[in-house]
N, CA, C and O atoms as a GROMACS GRO file, in nm:
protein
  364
    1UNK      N    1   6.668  12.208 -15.040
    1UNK     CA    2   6.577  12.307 -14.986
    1UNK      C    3   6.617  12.340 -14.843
    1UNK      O    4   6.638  12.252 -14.760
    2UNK      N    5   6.629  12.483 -14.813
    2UNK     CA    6   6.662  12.475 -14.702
    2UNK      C    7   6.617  12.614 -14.643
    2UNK      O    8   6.606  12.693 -14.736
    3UNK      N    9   6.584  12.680 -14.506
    3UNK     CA   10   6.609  12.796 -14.479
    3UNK      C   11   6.669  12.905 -14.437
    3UNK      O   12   6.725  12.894 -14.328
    4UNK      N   13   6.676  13.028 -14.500
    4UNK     CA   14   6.818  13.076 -14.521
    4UNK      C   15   6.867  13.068 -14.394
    4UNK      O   16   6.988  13.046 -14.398
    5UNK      N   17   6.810  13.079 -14.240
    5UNK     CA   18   6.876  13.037 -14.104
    5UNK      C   19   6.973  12.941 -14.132
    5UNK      O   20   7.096  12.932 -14.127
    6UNK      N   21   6.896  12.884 -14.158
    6UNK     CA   22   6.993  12.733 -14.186
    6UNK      C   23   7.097  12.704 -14.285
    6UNK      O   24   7.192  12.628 -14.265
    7UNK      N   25   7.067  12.784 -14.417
    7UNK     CA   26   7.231  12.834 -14.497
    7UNK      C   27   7.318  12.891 -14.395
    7UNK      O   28   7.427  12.840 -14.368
    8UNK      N   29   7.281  12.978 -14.347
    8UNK     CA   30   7.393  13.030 -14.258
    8UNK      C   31   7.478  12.965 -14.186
    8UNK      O   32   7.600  12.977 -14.192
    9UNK      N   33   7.406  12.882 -14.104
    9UNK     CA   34   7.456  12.770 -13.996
    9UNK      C   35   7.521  12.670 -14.095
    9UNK      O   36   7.639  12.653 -14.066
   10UNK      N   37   7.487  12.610 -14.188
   10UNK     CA   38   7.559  12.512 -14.282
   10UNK      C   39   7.677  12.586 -14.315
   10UNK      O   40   7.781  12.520 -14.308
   11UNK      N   41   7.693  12.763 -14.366
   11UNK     CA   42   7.788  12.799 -14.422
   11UNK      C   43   7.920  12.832 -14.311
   11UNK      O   44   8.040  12.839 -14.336
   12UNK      N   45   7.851  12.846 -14.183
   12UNK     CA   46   7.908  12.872 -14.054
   12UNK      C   47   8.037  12.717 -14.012
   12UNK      O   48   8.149  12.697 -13.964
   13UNK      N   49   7.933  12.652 -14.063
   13UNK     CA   50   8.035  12.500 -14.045
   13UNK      C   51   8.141  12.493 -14.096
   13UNK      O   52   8.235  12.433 -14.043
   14UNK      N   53   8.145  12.529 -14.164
   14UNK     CA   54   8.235  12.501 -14.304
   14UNK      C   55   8.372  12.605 -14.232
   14UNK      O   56   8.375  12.712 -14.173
   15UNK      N   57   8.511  12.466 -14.294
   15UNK     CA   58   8.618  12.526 -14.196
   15UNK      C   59   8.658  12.684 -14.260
   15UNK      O   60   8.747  12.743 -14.197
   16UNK      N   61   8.596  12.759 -14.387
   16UNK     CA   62   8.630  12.848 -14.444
   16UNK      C   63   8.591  12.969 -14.343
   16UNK      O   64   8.637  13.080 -14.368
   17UNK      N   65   8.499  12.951 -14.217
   17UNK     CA   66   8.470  13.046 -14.172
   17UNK      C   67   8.509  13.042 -14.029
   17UNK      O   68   8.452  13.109 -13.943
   18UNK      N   69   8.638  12.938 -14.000
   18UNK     CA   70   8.664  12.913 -13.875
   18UNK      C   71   8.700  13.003 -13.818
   18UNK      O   72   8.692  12.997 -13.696
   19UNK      N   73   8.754  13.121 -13.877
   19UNK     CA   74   8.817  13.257 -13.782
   19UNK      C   75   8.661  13.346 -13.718
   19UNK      O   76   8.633  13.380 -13.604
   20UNK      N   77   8.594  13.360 -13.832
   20UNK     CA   78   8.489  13.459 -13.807
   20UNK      C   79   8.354  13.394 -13.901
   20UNK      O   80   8.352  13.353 -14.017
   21UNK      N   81   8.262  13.402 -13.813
   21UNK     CA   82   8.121  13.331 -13.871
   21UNK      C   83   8.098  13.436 -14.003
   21UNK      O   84   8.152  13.544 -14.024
   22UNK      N   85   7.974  13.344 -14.104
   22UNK     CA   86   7.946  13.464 -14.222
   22UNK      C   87   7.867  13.586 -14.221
   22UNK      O   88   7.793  13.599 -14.124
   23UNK      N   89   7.867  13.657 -14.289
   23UNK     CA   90   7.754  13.765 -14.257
   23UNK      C   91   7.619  13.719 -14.293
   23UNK      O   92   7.616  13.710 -14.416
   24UNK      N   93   7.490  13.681 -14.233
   24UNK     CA   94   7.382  13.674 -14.234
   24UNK      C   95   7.328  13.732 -14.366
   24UNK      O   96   7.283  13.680 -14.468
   25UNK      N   97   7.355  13.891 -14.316
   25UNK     CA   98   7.245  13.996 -14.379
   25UNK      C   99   7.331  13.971 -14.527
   25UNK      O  100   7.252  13.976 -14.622
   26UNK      N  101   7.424  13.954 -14.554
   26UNK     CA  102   7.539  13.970 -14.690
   26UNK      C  103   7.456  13.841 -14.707
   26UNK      O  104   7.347  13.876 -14.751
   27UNK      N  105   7.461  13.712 -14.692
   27UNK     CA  106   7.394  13.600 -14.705
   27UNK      C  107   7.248  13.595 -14.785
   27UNK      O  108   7.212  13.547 -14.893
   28UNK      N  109   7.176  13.675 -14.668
   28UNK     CA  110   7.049  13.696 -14.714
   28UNK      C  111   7.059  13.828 -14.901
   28UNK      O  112   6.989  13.818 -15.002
   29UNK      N  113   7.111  13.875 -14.886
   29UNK     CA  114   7.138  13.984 -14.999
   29UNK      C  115   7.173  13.896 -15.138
   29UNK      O  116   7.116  13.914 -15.245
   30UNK      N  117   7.277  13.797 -15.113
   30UNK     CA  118   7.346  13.720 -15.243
   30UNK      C  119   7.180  13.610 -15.290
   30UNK      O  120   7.133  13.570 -15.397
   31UNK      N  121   7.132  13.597 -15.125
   31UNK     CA  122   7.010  13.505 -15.197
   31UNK      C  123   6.888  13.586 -15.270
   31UNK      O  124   6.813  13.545 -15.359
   32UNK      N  125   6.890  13.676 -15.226
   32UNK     CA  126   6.769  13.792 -15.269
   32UNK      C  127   6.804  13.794 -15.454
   32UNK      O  128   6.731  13.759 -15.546
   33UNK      N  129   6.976  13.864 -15.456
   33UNK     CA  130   7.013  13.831 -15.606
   33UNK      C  131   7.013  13.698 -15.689
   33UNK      O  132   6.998  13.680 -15.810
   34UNK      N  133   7.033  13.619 -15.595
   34UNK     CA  134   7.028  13.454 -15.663
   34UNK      C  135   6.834  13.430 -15.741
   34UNK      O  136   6.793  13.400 -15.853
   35UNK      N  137   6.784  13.453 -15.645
   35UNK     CA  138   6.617  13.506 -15.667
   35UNK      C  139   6.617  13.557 -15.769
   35UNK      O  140   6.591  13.475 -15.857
   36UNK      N  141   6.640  13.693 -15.821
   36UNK     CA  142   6.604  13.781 -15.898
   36UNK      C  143   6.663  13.695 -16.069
   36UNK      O  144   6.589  13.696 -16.167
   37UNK      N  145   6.772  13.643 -16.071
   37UNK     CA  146   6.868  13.527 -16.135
   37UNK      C  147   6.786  13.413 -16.168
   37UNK      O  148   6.823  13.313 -16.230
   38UNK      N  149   6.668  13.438 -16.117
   38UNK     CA  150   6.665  13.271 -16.144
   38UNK      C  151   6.709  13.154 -16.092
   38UNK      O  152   6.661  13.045 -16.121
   39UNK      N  153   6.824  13.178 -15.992
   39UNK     CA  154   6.908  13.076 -15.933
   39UNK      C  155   6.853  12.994 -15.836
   39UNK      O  156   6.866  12.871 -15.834
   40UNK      N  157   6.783  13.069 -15.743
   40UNK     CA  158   6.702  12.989 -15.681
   40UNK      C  159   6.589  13.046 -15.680
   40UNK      O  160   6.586  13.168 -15.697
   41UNK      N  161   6.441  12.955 -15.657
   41UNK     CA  162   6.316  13.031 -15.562
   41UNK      C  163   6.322  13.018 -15.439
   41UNK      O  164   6.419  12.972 -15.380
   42UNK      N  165   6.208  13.063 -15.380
   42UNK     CA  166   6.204  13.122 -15.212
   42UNK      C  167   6.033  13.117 -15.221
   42UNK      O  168   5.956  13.188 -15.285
   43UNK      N  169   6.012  13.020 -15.143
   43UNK     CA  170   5.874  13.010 -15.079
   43UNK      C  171   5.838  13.034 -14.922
   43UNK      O  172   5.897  12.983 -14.828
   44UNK      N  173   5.703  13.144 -14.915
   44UNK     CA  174   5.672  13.124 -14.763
   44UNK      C  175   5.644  13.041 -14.680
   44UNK      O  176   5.522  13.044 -14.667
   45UNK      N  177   5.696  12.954 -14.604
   45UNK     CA  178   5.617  12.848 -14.526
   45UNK      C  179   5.547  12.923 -14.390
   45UNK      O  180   5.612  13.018 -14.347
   46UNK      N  181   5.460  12.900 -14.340
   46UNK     CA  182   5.377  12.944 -14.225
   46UNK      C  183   5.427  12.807 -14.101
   46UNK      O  184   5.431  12.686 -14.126
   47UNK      N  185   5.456  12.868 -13.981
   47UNK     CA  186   5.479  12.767 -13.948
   47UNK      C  187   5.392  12.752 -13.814
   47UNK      O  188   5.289  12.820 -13.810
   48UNK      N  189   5.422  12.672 -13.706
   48UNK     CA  190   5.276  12.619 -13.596
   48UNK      C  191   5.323  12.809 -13.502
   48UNK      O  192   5.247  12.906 -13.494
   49UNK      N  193   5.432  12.800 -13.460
   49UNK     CA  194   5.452  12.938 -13.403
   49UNK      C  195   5.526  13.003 -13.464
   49UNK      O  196   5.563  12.951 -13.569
   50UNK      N  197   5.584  13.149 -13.433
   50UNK     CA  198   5.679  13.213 -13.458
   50UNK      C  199   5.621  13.304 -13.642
   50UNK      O  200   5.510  13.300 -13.695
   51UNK      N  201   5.705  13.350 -13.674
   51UNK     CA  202   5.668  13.416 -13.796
   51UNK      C  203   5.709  13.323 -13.940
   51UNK      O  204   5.793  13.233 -13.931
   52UNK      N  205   5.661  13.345 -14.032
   52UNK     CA  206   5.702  13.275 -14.138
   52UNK      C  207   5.808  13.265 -14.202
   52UNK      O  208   5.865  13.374 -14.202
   53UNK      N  209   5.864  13.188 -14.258
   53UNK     CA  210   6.046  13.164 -14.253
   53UNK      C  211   6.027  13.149 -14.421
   53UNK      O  212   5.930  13.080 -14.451
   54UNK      N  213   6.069  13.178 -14.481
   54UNK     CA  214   6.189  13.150 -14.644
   54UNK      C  215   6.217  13.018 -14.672
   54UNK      O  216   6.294  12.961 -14.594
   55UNK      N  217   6.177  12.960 -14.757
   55UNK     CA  218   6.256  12.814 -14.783
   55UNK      C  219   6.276  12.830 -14.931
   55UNK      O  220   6.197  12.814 -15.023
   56UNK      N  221   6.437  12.874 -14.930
   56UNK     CA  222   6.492  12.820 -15.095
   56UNK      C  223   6.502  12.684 -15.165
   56UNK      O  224   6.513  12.574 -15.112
   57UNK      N  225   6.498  12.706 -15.261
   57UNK     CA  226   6.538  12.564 -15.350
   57UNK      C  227   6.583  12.592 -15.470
   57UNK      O  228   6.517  12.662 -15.547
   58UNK      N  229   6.706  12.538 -15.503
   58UNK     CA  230   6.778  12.534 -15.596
   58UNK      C  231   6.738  12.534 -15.759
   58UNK      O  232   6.685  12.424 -15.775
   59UNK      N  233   6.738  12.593 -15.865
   59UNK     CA  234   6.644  12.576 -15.940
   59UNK      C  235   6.774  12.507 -16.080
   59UNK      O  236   6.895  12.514 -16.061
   60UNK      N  237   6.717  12.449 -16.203
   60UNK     CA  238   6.802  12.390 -16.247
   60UNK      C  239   6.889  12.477 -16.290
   60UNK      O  240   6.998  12.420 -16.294
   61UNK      N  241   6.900  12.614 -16.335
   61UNK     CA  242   6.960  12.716 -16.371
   61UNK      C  243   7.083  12.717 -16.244
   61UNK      O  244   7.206  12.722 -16.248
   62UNK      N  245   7.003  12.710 -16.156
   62UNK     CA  246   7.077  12.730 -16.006
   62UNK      C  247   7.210  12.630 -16.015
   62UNK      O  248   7.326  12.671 -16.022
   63UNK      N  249   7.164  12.466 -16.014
   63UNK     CA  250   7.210  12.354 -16.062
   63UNK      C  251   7.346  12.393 -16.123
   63UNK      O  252   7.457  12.400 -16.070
   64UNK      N  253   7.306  12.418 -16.257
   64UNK     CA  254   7.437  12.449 -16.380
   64UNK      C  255   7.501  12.552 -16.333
   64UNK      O  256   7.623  12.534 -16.332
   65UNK      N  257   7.460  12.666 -16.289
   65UNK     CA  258   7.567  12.752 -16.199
   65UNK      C  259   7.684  12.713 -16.129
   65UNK      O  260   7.803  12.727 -16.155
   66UNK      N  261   7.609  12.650 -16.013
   66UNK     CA  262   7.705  12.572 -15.936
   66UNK      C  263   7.766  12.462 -15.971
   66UNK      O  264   7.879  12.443 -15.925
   67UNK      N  265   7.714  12.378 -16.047
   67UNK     CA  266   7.863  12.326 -16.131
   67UNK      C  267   7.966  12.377 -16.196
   67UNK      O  268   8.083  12.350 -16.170
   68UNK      N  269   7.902  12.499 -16.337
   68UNK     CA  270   8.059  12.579 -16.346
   68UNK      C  271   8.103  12.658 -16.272
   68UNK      O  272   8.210  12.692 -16.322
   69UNK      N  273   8.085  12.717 -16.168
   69UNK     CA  274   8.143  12.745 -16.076
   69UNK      C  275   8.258  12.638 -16.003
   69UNK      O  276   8.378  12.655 -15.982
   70UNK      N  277   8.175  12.533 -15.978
   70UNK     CA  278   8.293  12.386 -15.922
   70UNK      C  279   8.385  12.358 -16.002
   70UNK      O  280   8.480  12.303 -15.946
   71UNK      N  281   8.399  12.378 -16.150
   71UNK     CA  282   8.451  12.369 -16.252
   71UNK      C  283   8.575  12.467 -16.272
   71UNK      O  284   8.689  12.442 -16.310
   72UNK      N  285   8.528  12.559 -16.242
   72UNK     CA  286   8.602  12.674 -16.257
   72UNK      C  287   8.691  12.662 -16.123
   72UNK      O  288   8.808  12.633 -16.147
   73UNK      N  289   8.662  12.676 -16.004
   73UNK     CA  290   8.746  12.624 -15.861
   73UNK      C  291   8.862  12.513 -15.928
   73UNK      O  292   8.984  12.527 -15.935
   74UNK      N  293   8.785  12.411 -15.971
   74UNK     CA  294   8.893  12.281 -15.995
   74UNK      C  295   9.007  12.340 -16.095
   74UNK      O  296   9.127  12.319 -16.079
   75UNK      N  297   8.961  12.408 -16.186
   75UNK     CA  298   9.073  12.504 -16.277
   75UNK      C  299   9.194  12.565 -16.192
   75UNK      O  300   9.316  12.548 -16.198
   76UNK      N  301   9.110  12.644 -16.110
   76UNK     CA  302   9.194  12.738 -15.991
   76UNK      C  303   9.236  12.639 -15.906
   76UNK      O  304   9.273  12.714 -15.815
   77UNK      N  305   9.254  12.546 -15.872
   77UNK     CA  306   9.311  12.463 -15.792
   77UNK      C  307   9.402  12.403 -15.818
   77UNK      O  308   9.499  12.391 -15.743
   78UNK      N  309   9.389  12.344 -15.947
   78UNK     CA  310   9.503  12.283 -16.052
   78UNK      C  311   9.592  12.392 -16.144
   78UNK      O  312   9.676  12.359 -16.228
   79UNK      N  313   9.556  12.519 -16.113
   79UNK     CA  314   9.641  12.611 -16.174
   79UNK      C  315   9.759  12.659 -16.064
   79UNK      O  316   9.872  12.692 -16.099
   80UNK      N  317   9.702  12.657 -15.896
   80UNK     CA  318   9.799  12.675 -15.778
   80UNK      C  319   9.863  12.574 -15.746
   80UNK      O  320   9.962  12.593 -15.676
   81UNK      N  321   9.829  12.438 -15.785
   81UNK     CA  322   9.890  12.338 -15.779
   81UNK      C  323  10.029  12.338 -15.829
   81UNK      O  324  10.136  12.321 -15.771
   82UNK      N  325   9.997  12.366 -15.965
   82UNK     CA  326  10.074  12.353 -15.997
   82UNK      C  327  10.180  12.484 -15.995
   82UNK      O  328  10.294  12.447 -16.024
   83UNK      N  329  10.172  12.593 -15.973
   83UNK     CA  330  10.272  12.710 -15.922
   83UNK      C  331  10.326  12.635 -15.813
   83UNK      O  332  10.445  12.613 -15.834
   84UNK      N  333  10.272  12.571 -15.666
   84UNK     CA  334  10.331  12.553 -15.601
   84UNK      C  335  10.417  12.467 -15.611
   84UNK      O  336  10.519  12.476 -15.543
   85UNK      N  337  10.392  12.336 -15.720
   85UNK     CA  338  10.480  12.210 -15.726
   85UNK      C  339  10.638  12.302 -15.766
   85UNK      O  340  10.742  12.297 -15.701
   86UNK      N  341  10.612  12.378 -15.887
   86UNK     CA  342  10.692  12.473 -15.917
   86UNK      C  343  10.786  12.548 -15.831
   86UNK      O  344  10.905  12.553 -15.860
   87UNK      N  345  10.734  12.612 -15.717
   87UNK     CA  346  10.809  12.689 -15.650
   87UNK      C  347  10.895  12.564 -15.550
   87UNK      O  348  11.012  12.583 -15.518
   88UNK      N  349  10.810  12.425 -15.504
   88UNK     CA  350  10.861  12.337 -15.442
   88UNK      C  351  11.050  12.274 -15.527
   88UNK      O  352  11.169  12.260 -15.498
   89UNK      N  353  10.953  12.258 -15.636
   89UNK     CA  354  11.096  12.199 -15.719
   89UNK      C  355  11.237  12.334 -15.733
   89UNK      O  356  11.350  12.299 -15.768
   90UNK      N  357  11.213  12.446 -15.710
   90UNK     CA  358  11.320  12.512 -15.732
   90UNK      C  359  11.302  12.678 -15.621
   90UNK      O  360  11.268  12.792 -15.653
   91UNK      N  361  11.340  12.619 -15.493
   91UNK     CA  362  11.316  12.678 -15.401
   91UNK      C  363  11.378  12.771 -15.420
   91UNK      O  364  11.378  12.863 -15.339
   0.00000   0.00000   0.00000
C-alpha cells in the first residue's frame, strides 16, 4: 500500500531512472488504468492537514499480473543472455 507520491519517489530510486526522474502525471495515468483493470484499488485517506492523498493497494489480480510480467522479463533476460554469450563466443 502506498501513495502514489510515494510510487514516484520509490520509482525515482530505482537506478532505471538515474538519467532523468519518472513522469508523475504518466505515473498517475498507468495507475488510474491499473484502477479501471482491476489491478489495483485506490482509497481516500483524509489526513490531520493538507488535502486528501490516494492510497493504492495491490489487488490479487494486480498480484498475478506482476508476476507474469516478472516471468516474462526473466524470458527476456535469458533470451539476451544468451545472444550476447553468442556474439561473445564469435566476435
Amino acid at each position: 500500500d502506498a501513495h502514489g507520491y510515494v510510487l514516484v519517489q520509490r520509482l525515482g530510486d530505482l537506478a532505471l531512472f538515474a538519467e532523468a526522474p519518472p513522469d508523475a502525471s504518466g505515473i498517475y495515468k498507468v495507475l488510474k488504468a491499473m484502477e479501471d483493470e482491476g489491478l489495483v484499488t485506490a482509497t481516500w485517506e483524509m489526513g490531520e492537514s493538507g488535502p486528501a492523498k490516494r492510497k493504492y493497494t495491490l489487488t490479487g489480480d494486480g498480484r498475478a499480473c506482476l508476476a507474469r510480467w516478472a516471468r516474462t522479463l526473466e524470458d527476456y533476460r535469458r533470451q539476451v543472455d544468451g545472444l550476447l554469450q553468442l556474439l561473445n563466443e564469435h566476435p
